[in-house]
N, C-alpha and C positions, 0 to 999 in steps of 0.2 A: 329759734325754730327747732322743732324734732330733728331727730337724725337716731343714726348707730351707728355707734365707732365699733372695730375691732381692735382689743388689746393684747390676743394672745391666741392662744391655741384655743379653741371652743369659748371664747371669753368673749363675746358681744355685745354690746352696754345700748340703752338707750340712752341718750345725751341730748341736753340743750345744748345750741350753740349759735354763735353769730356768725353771718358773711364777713367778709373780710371786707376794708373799704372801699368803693366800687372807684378803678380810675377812667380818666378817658377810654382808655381802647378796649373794656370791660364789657360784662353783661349778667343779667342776671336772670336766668331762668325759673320758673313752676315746672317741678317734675310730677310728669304726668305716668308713666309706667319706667320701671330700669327691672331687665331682666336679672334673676340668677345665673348667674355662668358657672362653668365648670369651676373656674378656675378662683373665685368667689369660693367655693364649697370645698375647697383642695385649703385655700388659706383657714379656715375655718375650722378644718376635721384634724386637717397638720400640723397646724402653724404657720403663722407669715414666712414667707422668706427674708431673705435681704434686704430684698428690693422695695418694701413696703415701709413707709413711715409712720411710724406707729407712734399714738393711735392713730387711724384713719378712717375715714366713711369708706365703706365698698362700693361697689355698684358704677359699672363702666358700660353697661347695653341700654341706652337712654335716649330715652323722648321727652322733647318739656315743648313748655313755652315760655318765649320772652316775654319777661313785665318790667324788664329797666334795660336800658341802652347808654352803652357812656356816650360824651359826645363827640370822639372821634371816631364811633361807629357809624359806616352809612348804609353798610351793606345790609344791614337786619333793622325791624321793625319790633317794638309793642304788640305780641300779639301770633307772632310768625310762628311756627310747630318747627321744632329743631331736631334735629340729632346730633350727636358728638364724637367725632373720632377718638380714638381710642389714646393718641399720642398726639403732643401739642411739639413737636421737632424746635431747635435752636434755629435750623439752617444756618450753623456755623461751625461746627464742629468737623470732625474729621467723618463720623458715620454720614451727617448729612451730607458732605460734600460729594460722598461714592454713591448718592443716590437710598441709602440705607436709613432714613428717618425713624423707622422702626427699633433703630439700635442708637437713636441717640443721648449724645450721650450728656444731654442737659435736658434733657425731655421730662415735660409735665405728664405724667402718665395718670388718668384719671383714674381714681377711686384706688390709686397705691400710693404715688407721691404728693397727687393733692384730691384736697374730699371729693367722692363720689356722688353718685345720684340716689343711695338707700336715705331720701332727706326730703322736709318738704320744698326745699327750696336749693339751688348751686348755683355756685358764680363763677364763670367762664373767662378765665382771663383772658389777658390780648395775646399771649403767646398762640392760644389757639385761635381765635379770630384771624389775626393776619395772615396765619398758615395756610386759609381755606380749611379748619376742622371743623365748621360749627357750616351744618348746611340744612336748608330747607326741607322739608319732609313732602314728597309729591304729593298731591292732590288724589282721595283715593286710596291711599295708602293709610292701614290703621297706625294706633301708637306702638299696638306691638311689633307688627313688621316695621314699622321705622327703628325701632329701638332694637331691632336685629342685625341692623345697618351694620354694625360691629363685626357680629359674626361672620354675616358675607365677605365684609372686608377682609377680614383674617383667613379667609378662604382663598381669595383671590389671590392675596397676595404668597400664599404658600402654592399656589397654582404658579406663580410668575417665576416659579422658581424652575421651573420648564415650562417648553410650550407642549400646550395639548392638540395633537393635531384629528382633524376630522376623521373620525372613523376609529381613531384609536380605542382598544380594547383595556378599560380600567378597572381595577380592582379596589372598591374601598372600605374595608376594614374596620368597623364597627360604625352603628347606623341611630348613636343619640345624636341630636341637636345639630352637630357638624359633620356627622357623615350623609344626614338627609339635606343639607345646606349643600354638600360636595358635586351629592346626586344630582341636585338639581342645574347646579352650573354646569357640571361636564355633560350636561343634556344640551345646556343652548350653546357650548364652547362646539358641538359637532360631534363628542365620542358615539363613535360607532356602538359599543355594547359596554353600555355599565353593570357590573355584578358588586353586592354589598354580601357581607356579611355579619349577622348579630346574632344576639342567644334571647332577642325578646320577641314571642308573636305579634305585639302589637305594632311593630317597627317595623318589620318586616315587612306587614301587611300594607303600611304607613310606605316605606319606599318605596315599593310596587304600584304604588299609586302616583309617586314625584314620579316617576322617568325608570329606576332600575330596572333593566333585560331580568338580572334573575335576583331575587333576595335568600340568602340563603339559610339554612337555620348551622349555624356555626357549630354545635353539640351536634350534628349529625355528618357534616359534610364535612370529607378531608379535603380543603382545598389542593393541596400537594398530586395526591391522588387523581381529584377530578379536572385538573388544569392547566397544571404541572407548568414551566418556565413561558406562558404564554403573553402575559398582559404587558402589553406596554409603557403600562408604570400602577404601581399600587400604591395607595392611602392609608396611611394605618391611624385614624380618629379616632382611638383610646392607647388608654393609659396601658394597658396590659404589655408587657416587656414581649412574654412569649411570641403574641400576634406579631410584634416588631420582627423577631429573630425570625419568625417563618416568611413573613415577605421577601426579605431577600433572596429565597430558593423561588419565587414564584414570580420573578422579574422577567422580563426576555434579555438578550444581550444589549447590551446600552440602551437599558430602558431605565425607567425615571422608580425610587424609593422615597417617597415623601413621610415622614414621620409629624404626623402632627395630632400633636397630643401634649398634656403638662405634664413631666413626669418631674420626679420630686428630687433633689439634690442629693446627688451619689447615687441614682438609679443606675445602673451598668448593664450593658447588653450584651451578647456573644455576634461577634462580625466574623465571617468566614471569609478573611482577604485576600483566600483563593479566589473566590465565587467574586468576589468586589475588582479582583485586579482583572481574571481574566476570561469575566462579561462585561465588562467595564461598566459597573453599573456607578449610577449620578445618585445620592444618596443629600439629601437636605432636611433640613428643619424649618421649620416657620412661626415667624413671635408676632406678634401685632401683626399694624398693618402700616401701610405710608399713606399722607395723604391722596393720594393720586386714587389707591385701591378704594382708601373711603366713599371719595365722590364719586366714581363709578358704581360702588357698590349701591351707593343711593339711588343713582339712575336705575338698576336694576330691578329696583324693589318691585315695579306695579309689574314685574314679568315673573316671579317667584310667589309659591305658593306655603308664603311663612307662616300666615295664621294657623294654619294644620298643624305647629309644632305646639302650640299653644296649651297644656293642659291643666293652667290655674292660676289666679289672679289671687295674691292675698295682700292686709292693707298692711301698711311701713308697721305699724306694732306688733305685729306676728312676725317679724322679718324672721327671728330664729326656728319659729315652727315652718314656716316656708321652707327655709333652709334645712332642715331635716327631713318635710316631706317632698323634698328633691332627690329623697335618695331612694322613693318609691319605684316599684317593679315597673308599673305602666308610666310613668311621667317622663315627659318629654323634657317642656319649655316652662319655668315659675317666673311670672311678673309679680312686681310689686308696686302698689302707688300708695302713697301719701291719703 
C-alpha cells in the first residue's frame, strides 16, 4: 500500500509498505480523511522528538473504515465509519493505574510509536480495541468532524485539569484549530464570557461566530491593560512562550493557567513565583487524551460546529505540499485522503 514515513527533519518519503499480520483482537481500516495537526507540522519543520519511532507514518486525526475484523472482535462490523483515539493505554502500568493513560507508559501512540493514518490503509491493534479507542462515528456527523474527535479530546481532557464552572470568565489565547475547538466547549461547559485572542481576521471573525463574547485582534489589544487579573482561568493554545508569561499576570487569585500548546524541547519560560505562590494560582499542561475524554468527545460531535475549521482537502501524494500549505496566513484545518 502507499503511505509516508517521516525520517528526519523535513525528510518525508513516499513508501510502500505492508500491514503487519492481522491477529484475533485486530482490525483493519480504509482511511478515509486524517487531519494535519500541529503537532504533525512541528515534527516535520523541527525534527522528530524522542518520542517518535522512526521511520514512522504520521497522521493521528482519523476516519476510516473497517474492511477486516479479527475474530475475537465482536464489537465492530465490515463497514462501520471509525475513529481512533489518540493512545492505546497498557492499563497496567503505574500512569494507568492513577488514572493518567495519557502518560502511559507502554502506550501505542498513533502515527509516533506505531503507523499512522497519512496511508491508504492502517491496522488497529487490539491494544486499542480492548481499550474502547476505536469508536463509532455518529450518524450525521462528516469524516472531517469525526477525524477531529482527537482534537476535542485533547481539549477536554486539558479542560479536566479544572473544573470550569458556569458563568466563569475565560481567556483563550490564540484562536487556530484548538483555541476555536476551546471556544466552543467552554460555551456548552456553561462559561459565562469567553474572550479569544489572535493576530488573524479571518479567526477572529471565525470565533465570533462559534460562541466567543469578544474576539480580539491581539496586535492591537493590551490585554494586561484592558482586563487586568480578571478571568477565571486562561488558555494559552499556541506555541508563543511570551502569550504563556503574560497569562499568569491575567489570572484572578486561585484561578486556573492552562498551557496547551507543543512547545519544543528546552523551550524555557519566565514564572513570577511571587505571582504563583501568593494568588495561588493552578498552573497545568495537557498531552493527549484518555480514553474516557475520547468517547465523550465523540458523543460531542453532532453538537460542535467542526466543519467551519475546515480549509482544504488534499490527496495522500501531495501530503508534503499540504504540509507546507499549512502554514498559510488564512488556513485553519488540512485533511488528507488516500
Amino acid at each position: 500500500m502507499k503511505a509516508f514515513a517521516i525520517y528526519g527533519k523535513e525528510d518525508m518519503r513516499p513508501i510502500e509498505t505492508e500491514l503487519p499480520p492481522m491477529e484475533a483482537g485486530d482490525l483493519v481500516i480504509k482511511v478515509l480523511t486524517c487531519g494535519v495537526c500541529g503537532a504533525d507540522l512541528r515534527q516535520y519543520h523541527k525534527g522528530p522528538s524522542s518520542r517518535y519511532t522512526l521511520p514512522v507514518v504520521l497522521g493521528h486525526e482519523i476516519c476510516g473504515e473497517v474492511i477486516e475484523v479479527g475474530a475475537a472482535v465482536d464489537s465492530l462490523k465490515a463497514g462501520d465509519r471509525v475513529t481512533i483515539a489518540p493512545v492505546g493505554p497498557c492499563m497496567q502500568c503505574r500512569a494507568c493505574s492513577n488514572g493518567h493513560q495519557n502518560l502511559c507508559e507502554n502506550g501505542l501512540i498513533t502515527g509516533t510509536t506505531i503507523p499512522g493514518a497519512f496511508a491508504e490503509f492502517m491496522h488497529i491493534p487490539a491494544q486499542l480495541i480492548n481499550t474502547g479507542g476505536v469508536v463509532k462515528v455518529p450518524e450525521g456527523v462528516s469524516n472531517y468532524a469525526a477525524a477531529m474527535a482527537e482534537t476535542v479530546s485533547c481539549c477536554l481532557h486539558g479542560l479536566a485539569h479544572y473544573h470550569t464552572r458556569v458563568g466563569d470568565k475565560v481567556l483563550v489565547i490564540g484562536d487556530g484549530p484548538v483555541g476555536l475547538v476551546f471556544v466552543q466547549l467552554l460555551k456548552l461547559m456553561g462559561a459565562g464570557k469567553v474572550v479569544t485572542s489572535g493576530r488573524r481576521p479571518l479567526r477572529r471573525k471565525l470565533a465570533a461566530e462559534l460562541g466567543a463574547d469578544e474576539a480580539l485582534d491581539a496586535n492591537e489589544v493590551n490585554l494586561a491593560e484592558r482586563f487586568g487579573r480578571t478571568f477565571d482561568s486562561v488558555i494559552v493554545a499556541t506555541s508563543n512562550v511570551a502569550a504563556a508569561e503574560e497569562a499568569q499576570h491575567l489570572v484572578r487569585l486561585g484561578g486556573d493557567l492552562l498551557l496547551f500548546s507543543g512547545y519544543a524541547s528546552g523551550v524555557m519560560m519566565t514564572l513570577d513565583v511571587n505571582v504563583l505562590h501568593y494568588k495561588e494560582l493552578h498552573i497545568h499542561g495537557g498531552v493527549d487524551s484518555n480514553i474516557n475524554d475520547f468517547r465523550y468527545a465523540v458523543e460531542l460531535l453532532p453538537r460542535l460546529q467542526l466543519d467551519k475549521l475546515v480549509s482544504g482537502v488534499w490527496p495522500l501524494e501531495k501530503l508534503v505540499e499540504a504540509f507546507l500549505a499549512a502554514s498559510e496566513k488564512d488556513v485553519l484545518k488540512l485533511f488528507v485522503e488516500p
